[in-house]
C-alpha positions in Angstrom: 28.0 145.8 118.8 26.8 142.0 118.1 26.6 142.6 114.3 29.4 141.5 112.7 28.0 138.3 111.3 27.0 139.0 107.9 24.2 137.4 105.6 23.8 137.6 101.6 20.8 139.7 101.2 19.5 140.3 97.3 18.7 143.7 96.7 17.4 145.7 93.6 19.8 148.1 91.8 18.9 151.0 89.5 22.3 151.3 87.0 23.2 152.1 83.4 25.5 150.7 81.1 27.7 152.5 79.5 28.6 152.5 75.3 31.3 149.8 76.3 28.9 147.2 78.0 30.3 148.6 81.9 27.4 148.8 84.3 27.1 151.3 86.7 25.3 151.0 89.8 23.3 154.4 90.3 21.1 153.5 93.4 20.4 150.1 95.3 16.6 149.4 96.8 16.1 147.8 99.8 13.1 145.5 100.5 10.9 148.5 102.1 11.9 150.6 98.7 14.4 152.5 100.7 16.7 153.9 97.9 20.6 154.3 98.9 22.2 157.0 95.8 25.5 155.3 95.3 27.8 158.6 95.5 31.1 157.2 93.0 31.9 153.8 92.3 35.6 153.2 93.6 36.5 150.1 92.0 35.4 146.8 90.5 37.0 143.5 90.7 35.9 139.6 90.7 36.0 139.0 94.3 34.6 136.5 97.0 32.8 137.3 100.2 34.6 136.0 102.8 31.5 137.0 105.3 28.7 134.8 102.8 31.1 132.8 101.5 29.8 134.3 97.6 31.6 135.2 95.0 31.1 138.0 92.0 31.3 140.9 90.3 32.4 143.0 93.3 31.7 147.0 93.2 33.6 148.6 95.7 31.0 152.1 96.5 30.4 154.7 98.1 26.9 155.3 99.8 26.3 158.5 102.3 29.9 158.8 102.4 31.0 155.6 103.4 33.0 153.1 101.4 30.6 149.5 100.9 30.4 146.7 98.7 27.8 146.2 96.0 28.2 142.5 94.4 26.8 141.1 91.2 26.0 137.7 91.1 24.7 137.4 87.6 22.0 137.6 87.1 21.4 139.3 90.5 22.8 142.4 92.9 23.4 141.5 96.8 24.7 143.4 99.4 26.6 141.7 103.1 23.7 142.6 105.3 24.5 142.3 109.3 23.0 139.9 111.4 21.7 139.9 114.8 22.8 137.2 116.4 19.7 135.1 117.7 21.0 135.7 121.3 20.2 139.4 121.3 16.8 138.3 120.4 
């Protein structure tokens, strides 16, 4: 509850690239070197982020079992991070 505002937030990615040039996000860092294993990739499309008003590369994932997005904003990975509104303190 009280989190549905959403912020770009730059994040580091551990991927390959496959024989074709496709890159594959493997993992994604957060800022305290939390590492999230992406389980599958479930799609990939250009696509803007109606929540940070961005646009990208968007990689449609799966992390701990739940479906997320991953964008790529060449040259750099971001994620829609939630926001606590500044009235919850």
């Amino acid at each position: 509850m009280g989190y549905d505002d959403r912020r770009k937030h730059y994040v580091r990615v551990v991927s390959s690239t496959d024989v074709d040039g496709r890159v594959v996000p493997l993992c994604i860092v957060w800022d305290d070197d939390t590492r999230y294993e992406v389980d599958r990739v479930l799609g990939v499309r250009h696509a803007y982020s109606r929540r940070t008003g961005a646009k990208g590369l968007r990689y449609s994932i799966q992390v701990d079992g739940r479906q997320t997005y991953l964008y790529y904003e060449d040259p750099r990975w971001f994620v829609e991070a939630k926001v606590r509104p500044s009235y919850l303190g």
